[in-house]
VEXMI-554219 format. One line per 3 residues: number of its first residue (from 1); their letters; for each residue x, y, z of C-alpha. Coordinates in nm, 2 decimals. Example, Ala and Ser with C-alpha at 12.3 -4.5 7.8 and 13.67 -1.06 7.14 Angstrom:
BEGIN
1> AS> 1.23,-0.45,0.78 ~ 1.37,-0.11,0.71
This chain:
BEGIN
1> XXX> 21.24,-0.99,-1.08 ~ 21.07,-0.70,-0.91 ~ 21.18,-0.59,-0.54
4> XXX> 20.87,-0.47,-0.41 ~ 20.67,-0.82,-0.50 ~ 20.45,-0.87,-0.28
7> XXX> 20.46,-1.24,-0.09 ~ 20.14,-1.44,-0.14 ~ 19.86,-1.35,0.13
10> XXX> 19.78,-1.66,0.34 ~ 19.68,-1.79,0.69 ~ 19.96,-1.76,0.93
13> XXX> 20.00,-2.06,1.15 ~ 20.24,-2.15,1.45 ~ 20.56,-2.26,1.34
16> XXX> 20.55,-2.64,1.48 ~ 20.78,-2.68,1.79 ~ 21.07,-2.86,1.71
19> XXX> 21.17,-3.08,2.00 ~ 21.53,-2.93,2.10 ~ 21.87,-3.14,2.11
22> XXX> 22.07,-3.15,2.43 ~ 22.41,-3.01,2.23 ~ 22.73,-2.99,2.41
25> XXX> 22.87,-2.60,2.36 ~ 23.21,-2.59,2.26 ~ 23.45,-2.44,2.51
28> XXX> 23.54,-2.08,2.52 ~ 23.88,-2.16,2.68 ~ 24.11,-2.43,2.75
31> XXX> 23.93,-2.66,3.05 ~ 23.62,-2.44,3.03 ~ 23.31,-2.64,3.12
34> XXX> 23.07,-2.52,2.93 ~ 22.66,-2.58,3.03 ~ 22.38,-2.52,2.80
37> XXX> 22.05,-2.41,3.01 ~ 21.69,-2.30,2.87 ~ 21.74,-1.89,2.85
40> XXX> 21.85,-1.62,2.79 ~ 21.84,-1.37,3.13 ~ 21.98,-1.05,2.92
43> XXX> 21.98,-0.94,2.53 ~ 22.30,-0.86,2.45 ~ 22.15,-0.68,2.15
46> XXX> 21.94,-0.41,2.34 ~ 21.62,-0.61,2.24 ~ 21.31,-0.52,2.47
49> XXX> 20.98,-0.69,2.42 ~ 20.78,-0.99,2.48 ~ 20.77,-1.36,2.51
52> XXX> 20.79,-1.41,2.09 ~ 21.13,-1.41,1.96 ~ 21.18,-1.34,1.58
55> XXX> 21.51,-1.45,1.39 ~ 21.56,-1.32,1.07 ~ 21.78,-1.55,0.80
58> XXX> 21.94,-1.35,0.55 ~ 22.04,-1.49,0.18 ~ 22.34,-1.32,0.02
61> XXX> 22.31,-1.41,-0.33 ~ 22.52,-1.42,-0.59 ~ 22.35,-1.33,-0.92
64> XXX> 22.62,-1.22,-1.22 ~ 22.70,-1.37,-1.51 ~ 22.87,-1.67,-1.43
67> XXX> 22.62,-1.79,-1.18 ~ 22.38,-1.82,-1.59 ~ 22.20,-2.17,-1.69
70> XXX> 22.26,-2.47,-1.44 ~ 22.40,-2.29,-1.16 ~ 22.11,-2.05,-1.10
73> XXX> 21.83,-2.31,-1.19 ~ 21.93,-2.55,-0.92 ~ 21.97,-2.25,-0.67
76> XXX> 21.61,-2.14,-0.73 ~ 21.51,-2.52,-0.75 ~ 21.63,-2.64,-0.42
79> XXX> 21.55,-2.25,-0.28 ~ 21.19,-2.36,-0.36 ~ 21.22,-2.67,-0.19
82> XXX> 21.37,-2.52,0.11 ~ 21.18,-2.29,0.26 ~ 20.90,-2.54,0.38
85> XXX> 21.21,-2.71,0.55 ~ 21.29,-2.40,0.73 ~ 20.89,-2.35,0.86
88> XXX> 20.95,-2.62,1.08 ~ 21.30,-2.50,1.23 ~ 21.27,-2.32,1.58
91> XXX> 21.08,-2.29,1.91 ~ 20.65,-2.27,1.89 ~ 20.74,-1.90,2.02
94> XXX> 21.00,-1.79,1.72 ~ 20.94,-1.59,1.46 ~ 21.13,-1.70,1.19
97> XXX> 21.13,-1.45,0.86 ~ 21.32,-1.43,0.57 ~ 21.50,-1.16,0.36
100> XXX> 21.69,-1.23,0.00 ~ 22.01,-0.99,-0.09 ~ 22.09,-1.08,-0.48
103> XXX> 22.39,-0.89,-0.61 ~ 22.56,-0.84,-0.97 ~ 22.61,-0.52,-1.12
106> XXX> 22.30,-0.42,-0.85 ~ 22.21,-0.46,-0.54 ~ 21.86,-0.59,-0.45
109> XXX> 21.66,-0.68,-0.21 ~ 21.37,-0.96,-0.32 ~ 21.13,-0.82,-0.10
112> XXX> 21.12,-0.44,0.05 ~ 21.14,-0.58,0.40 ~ 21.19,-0.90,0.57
115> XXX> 20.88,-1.17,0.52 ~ 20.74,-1.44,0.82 ~ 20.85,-1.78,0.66
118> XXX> 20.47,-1.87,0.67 ~ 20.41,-1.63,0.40 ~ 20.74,-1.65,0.19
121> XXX> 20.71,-1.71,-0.17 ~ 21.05,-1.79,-0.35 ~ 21.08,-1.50,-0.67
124> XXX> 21.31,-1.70,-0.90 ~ 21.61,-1.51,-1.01 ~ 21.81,-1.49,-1.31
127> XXX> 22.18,-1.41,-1.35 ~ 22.39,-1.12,-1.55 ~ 22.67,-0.83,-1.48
130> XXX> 22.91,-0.86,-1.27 ~ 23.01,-0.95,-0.89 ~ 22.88,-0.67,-0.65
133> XXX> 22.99,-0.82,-0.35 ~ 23.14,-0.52,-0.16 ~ 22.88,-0.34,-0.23
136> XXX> 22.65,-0.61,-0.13 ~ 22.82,-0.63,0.20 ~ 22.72,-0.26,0.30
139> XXX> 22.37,-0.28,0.18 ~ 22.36,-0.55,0.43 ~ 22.49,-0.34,0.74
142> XXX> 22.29,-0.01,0.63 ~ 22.01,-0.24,0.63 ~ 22.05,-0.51,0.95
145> XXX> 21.98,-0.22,1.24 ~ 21.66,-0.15,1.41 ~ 21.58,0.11,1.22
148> XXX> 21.56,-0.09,0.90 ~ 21.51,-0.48,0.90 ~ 21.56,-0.56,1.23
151> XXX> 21.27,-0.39,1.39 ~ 21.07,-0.65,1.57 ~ 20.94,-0.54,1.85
154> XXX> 21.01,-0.89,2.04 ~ 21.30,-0.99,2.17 ~ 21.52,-1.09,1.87
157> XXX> 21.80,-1.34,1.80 ~ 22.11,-1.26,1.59 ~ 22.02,-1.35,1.23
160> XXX> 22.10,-1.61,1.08 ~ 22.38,-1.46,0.73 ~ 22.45,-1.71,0.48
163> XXX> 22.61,-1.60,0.17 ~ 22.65,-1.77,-0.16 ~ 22.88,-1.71,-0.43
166> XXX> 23.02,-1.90,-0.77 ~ 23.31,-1.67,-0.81 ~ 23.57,-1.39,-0.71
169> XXX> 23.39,-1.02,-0.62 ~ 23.46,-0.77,-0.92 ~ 23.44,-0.48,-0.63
172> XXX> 23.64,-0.39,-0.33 ~ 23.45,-0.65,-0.11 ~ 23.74,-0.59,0.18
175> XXX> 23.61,-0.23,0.19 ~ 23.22,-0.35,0.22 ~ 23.30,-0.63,0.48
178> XXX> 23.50,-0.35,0.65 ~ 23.17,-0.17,0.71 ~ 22.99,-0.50,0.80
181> XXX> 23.25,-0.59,1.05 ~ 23.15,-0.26,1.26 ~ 22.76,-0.38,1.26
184> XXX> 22.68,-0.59,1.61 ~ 22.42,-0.77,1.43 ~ 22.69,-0.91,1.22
187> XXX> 22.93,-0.96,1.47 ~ 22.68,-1.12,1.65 ~ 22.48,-1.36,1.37
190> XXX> 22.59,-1.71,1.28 ~ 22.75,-1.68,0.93 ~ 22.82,-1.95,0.71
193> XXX> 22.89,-1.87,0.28 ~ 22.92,-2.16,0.00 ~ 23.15,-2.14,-0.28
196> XXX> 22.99,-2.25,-0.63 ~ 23.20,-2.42,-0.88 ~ 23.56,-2.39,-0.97
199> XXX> 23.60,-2.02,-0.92 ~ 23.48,-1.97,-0.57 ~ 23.75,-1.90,-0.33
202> XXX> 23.70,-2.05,-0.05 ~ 23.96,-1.83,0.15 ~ 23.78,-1.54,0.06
205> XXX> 23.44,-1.66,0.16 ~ 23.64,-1.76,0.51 ~ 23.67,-1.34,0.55
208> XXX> 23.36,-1.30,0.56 ~ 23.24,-1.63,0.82 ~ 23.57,-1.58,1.05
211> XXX> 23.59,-1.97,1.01 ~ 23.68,-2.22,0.75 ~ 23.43,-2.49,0.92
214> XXX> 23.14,-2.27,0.79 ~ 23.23,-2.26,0.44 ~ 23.14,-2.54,0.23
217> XXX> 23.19,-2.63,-0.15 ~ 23.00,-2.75,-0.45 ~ 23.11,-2.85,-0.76
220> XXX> 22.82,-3.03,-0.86 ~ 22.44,-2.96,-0.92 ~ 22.37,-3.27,-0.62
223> XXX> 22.64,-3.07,-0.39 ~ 22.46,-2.78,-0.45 ~ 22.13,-2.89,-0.31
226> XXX> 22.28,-3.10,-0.02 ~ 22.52,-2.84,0.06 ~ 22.22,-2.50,0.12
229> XXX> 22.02,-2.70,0.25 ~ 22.27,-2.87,0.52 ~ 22.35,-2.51,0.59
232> XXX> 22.05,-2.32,0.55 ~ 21.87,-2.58,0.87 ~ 22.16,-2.62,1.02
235> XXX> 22.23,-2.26,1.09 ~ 21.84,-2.18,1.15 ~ 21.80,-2.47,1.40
238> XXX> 22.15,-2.29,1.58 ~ 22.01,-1.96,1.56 ~ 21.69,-2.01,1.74
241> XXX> 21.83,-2.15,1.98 ~ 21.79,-1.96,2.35 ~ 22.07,-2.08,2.56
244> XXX> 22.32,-1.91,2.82 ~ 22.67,-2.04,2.90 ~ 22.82,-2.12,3.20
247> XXX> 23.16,-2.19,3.32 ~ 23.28,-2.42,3.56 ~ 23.25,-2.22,3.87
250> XXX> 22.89,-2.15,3.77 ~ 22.93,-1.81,3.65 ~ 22.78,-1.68,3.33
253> XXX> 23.01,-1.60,3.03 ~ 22.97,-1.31,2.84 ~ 22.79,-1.24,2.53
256> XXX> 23.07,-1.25,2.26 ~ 23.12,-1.62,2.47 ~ 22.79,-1.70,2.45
259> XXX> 22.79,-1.62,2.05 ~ 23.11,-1.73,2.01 ~ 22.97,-2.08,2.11
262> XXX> 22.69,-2.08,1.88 ~ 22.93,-2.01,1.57 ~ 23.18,-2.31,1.69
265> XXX> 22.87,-2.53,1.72 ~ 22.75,-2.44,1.34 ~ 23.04,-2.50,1.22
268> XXX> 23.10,-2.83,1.37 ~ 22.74,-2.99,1.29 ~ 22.79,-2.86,0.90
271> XXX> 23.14,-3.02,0.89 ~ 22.96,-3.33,1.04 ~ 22.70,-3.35,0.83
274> XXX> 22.89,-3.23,0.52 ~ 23.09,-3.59,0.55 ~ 22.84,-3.78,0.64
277> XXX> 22.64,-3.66,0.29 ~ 22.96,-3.65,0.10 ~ 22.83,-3.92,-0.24
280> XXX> 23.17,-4.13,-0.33 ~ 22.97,-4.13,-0.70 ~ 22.99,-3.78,-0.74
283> XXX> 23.33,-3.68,-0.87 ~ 23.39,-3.33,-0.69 ~ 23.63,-3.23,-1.07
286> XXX> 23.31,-3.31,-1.26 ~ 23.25,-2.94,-1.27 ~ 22.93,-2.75,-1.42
């Protein structure tokens, strides 16, 4: 796999506009009616620019040994079949661009820099050493600032994280997630994580989301496909988006409120749709 591949040079085109659900935002506090209007007035970020939008989805990968044969061929298979799902998430005026973190014994990015979904071309990875995740956690922060990845000079949303894991980090991942817990853009993004097989721990991966309802399981190669890509849209459809929150006396909630919505909304859609998917005729002990 080489990190500075270059994506595949083709015509951009306009994301198609996806026509926008009315969704109910879950209260911030006990008899809190909560309204769900067109836009954001402020950025909450310290965003300036114009009308276009860009969201950028990161995927933390797991990589290391244990993640070797099935596990990492259906990843890059339903990976591959993903992304043209995500070109048709969002708003006509959202950029939507995607950036791959793969860790093991190394951390590395897929690409150098964050690439429009138009022109993303899956690289299919391959799995050995061991489970970076701490490390992969600060990577993460150094790199999610506007000095880095997050430069657009539109108006951005709060990325979309979703990290993906079969097993239990061989480095001090409380120390990483530490560091990533004093980056806004984390605090800020929708995160959701899936655990991979028996060894995942699911408790763990709950650190790093701030919510059990945005962790999901699979112990299957079917689970596996349904359960990325029930997350992967469900988070990018959340994450773009605009909306402002209101209380019952009309006045505006703040941004952690606002954000705070969004997450309790993810992870109540991907519950939802996680038992609505759930196939009686796959045994969830089957295993790899």
């Amino acid at each position: 796999m080489s990190k500075n591949k270059n994506p595949k040079n083709s015509s951009a085109k306009q994301p198609e506009a996806v026509k926008e659900e009315k969704v109910q935002a879950a209260p911030a506090a006990p008899e809190a009616d909560l309204d769900i209007f067109d836009d954001f007035d402020d950025d909450p970020l310290g965003a300036t620019g114009v009308s276009r939008k860009s969201l950028v989805i990161f995927f933390l990968i797991d990589t290391s040994g244990s993640m070797k044969g099935t596990k990492m061929g259906e990843l890059n298979t339903v990976m591959e079949e993903l992304i043209p799902e995500i070109r048709r998430v969002g708003e006509a005026d959202t950029e939507v661009k995607i950036a791959v973190l793969t860790f093991s014994t190394d951390v590395k990015w897929m690409y150098s820099e964050p690439i429009n979904i138009e022109e993303f071309e899956w690289a299919r990875l391959t799995a050995q050493g061991v489970t970076s995740m701490g490390a992969a956690f600060k990577e993460l922060s150094l790199r999610m600032s506007r000095n880095s990845f997050l430069n657009s000079p539109s108006l951005s949303f709060a990325p979309v994280i979703f990290l993906m894991t079969d097993g239990y980090p061989s480095d001090d991942y409380k120390e990483g997630l530490k560091t990533l817990a004093s980056n806004s853009w984390y605090k800020f993004g929708l995160k959701a994580a899936l655990g991979i097989g028996n060894e995942a721990n699911d408790d763990m991966l709950a650190e790093f989301t701030g919510s059990k309802d945005t962790v999901v399981h699979a112990y299957t190669g079917n689970q596996l496909a349904q359960m990325i890509k029930i997350v992967a849209v469900t988070a990018s459809q959340i994450g773009s988006k605009s909306m402002t929150l209101a209380d019952q006396n009309d006045e505006e909630l703040s941004d952690e409120d606002v954000y705070a919505s969004k997450q309790k909304m993810l992870g109540q859609q991907i519950q939802e749709l996680v038992a609505k998917n759930d196939n009686d005729d796959v045994s969830f002990d089957s295993g790899w």
